[in-house]
N, C-alpha and C positions, 0 to 999 in steps of 0.2 A: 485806156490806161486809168487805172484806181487814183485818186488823188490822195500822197500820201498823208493827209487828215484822218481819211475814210480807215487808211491801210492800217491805220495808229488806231480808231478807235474801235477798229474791227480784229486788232491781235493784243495791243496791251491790253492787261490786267486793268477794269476799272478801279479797284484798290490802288495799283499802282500811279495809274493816269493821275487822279484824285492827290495823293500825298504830296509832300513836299520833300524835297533832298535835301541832305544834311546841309547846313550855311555851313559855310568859309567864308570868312570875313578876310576883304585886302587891306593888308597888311602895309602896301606899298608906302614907305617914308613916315612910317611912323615907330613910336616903341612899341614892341608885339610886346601885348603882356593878357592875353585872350585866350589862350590855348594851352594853358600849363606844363610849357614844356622848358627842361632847362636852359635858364640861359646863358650857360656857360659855356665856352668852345673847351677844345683842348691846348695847352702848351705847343707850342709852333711844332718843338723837335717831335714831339707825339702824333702828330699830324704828318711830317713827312714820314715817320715807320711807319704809320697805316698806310699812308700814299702807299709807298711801297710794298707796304704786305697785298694790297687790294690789288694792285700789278702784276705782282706774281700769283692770284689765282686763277684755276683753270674754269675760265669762264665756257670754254670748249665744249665743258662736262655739266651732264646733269650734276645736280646736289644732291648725292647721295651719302660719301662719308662725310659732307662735310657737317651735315644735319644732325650724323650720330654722333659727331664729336660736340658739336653745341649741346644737345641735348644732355652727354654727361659732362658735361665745363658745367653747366647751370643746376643740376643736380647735385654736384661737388659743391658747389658755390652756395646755393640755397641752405645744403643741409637736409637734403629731403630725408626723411625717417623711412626707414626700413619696412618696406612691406608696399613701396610704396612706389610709382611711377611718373613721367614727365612726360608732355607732349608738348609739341610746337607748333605757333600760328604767326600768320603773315600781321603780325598786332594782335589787340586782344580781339578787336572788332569780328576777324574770320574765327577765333576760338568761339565766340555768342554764338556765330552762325554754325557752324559743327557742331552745338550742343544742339539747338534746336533740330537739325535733321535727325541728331542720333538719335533726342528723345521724344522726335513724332510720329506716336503710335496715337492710333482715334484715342480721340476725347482728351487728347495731351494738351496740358494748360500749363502760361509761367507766369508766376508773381513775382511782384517785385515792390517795394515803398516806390512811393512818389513824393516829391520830386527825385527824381535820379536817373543813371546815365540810360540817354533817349535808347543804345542801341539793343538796349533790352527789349523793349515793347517795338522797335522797330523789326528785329530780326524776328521776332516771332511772330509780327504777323505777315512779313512777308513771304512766311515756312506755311502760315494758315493755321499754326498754334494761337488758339484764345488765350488773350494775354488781360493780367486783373494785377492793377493798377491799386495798393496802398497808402493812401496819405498818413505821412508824417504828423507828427503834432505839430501844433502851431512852432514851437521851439527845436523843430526837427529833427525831433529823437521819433524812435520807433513808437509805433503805440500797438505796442503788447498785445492788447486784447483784439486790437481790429485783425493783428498779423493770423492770432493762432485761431479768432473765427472764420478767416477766409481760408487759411489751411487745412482747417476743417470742412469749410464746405465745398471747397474746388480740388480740392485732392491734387495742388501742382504734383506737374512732370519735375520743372523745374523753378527752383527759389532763390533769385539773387540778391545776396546783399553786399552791397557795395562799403568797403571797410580799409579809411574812410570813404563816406559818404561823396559823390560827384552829382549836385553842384555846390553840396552845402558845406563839405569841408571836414565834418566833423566825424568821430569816432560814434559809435551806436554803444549803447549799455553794453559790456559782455554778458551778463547774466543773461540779460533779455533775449541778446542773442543765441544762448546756449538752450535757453528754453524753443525760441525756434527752431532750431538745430534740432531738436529735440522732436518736437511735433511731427517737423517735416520727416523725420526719421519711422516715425509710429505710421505714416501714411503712406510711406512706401517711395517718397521722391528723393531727389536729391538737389542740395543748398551750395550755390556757387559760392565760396566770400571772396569778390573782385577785391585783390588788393594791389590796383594800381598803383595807389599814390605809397609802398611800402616805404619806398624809401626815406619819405619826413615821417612817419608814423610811426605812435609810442608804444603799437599791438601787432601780432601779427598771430595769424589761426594756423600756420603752416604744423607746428608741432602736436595742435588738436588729431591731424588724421587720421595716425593708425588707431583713435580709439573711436574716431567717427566717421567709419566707411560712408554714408551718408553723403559728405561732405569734398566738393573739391574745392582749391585755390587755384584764383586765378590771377595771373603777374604779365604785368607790360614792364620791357626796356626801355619804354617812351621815357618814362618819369623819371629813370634812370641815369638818361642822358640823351638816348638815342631812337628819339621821335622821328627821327628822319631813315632810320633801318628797318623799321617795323618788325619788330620779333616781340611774340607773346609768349606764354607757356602754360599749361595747365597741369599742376598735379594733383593727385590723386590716387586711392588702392590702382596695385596694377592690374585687376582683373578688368576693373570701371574703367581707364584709361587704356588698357586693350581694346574695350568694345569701342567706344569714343574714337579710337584714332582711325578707326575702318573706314571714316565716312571724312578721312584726311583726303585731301587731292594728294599725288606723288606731288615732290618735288617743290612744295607749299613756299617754302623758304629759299630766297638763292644763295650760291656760294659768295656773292658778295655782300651780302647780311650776315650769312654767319661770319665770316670771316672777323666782320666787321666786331659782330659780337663775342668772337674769340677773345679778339684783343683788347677789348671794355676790360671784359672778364680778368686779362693778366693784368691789366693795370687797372684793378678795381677801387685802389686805394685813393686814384685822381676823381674819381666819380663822388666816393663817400665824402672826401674831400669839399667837393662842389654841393654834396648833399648838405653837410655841415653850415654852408655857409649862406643854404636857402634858409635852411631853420632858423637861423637865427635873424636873416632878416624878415621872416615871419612874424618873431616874435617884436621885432622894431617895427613895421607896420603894421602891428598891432595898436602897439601903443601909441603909432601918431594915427591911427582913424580914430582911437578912443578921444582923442583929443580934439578930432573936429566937430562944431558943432551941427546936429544935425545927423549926422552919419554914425548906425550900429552895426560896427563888425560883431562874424559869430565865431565862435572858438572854432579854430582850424586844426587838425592833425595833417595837412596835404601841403602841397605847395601854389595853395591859392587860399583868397581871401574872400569869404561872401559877407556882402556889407550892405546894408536897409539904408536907403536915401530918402528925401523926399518928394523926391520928381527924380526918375531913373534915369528916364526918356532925356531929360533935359543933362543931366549929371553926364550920359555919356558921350551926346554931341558935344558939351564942352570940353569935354577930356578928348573927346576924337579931334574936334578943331584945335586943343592946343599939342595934338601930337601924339596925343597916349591913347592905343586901343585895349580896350576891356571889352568884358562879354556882358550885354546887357541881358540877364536871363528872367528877367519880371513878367514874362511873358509867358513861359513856358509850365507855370501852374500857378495856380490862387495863391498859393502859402508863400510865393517868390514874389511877391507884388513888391515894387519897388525894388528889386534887388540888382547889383552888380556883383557880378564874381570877375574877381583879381587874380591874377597870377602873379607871385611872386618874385622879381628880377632884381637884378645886379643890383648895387646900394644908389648908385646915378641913378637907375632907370625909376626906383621906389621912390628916390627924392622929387624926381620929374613927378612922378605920378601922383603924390599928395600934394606938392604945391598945385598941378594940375587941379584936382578934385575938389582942393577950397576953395579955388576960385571958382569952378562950376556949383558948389554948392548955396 
């Protein structure tokens, strides 16, 4: 009998073996404020109509129309422009992973800035796309010049930028990014703009499309509200989003996701609602990290906060021992040194969380 050591390192992937798996942080008996997700529930009575809608779906049956009806509820919803198509992911996470197969053809490469969200350079090297890594400028804007020489010289399959920015929060130049748009167009690839966080955000590229086939959007319901449904969507020209959806599993999505996202969708006004009232206390913890000493928030468009301490390490055990969990991401590249990124919660949870912060700091 093989000893299963032997069996592990004689069939996984040494790539695989090697890496590390996404952290989850336990959350257990603390304020979750680490994962940007809203923290708003729904109104009781809104809650028992889903209960009951979710009951009455035929969980019996594959998701087949229920899929096509999400897909035009979210297309109706968005506004998508005319010329133009929708697909759907289990989150945006399996959307990353569906571009990377569609677009690994040899010598397929994906750029991306750095710092930003991991599942870009995850996914692509787990597909065995060469994946090239852009730093930010110090202040975490695009640096222009470094983007359109690496697009030049690696010719991406695919170009993500993340709009806003995850982990940093922040909106990218439009110019600058029009001019990547631009490059990556003359070279023959196409430019993802993840806009997870649309909902607190003051831009959105979706009305760019029909005049930059180039270009897809891509959108999570997480941020929306329903990080716990997981439905993503990607649009784009419908010929692009044609070829893209071939390499969909059947059935990607269940009928009780969508169902789930039917009914966001009709009551979209209790979401925007809750969107409304993260923004603004964005803009109120802004002004009390501006206030502590020590501590530099950066301008956020999303609904979280990235903020330069001076000992991170130290800053988030405090805040974890007094209750409040955050994402210590100072780790995760040179230019995040010291950094914690905040998610944004209820007006309690924000007040917990800065009296928290000044005492650790």
């Amino acid at each position: 009998m093989i000893p299963l050591a032997e069996r592990i390192r004689h069939t996984i992937r040494q790539d695989v073996a090697s890496m590390h798996a996404y952290a989850i942080q336990d959350s257990t008996g603390l304020v979750k404020l680490d994962a940007m997700e809203n923290p708003y529930t729904l109104p009781s009575e809104l809650q028992r109509e889903l209960g009951e809608r979710l009951g009455r779906a035929a969980i019996n049956r594959y998701p087949v129309r229920s899929s096509v009806e999400v897909a035009a509820a979210l297309a109706r919803f968005v506004g998508l422009p005319a010329g133009c198509a929708l697909m759907l992911g289990n989150g945006s996470d399996e959307l990353i992973d569906l571009l990377s197969v569609a677009c690994h053809v040899p010598g397929a490469k994906v750029l991306a800035p750095l710092p930003g969200f991991v599942m870009y350079e995850m996914s692509a090297r787990l597909r065995r796309l060469e994946f090239v890594g852009v730093p930010l400028t110090p202040e975490f804007e695009l640096d222009e010049a470094a983007m359109l020489d690496a697009i030049a010289r690696h010719r991406p399959a695919l170009t993500y930028i993340a709009y806003p920015n995850n982990p940093t929060a922040n909106l990218f130049d439009e110019a600058a990014v029009e001019r990547v748009v631009a490059a990556v167009g003359e070279q023959g690839g196409f430019v993802v703009i993840d806009e997870a966080y649309q909902p607190f955000s003051s831009r959105s590229w979706l009305a760019k499309l029909p005049s930059q086939p180039q270009v897809l959007v891509m959108r999570t319901l997480s941020k929306f509200g329903l990080a716990g449904v997981r439905l993503g969507y990607l649009c784009g020209a419908e010929a692009l989003i044609r070829e893209i959806d071939k390499v969909r599993p059947p059935y990607n999505v269940s009928v009780l996701n969508a169902e789930a996202t039917l009914f966001a969708l009709e009551h979209a006004g209790e979401y925007a609602r809750q969107a409304a009232l993260v923004r603004a206390e964005r803009e109120r913890l802004q002004a009390a990290l501006h206030a502590l000493p020590g501590a530099r928030p950066y301008p956020s468009e999303a609904n979280m906060i990235l903020v330069r301490v001076p000992d991170a390490r130290r800053a988030f055990e405090g805040l974890k021992s007094r209750g409040v969990l955050v994402k210590n991401v100072s780790s995760l590249h040179p230019l995040l040194a010291n950094c914690l990124r905040l998610t944004v919660g209820t007006p309690a949870e924000n007040d917990r969380m800065i009296a928290a912060l000044k005492e650790s700091l």
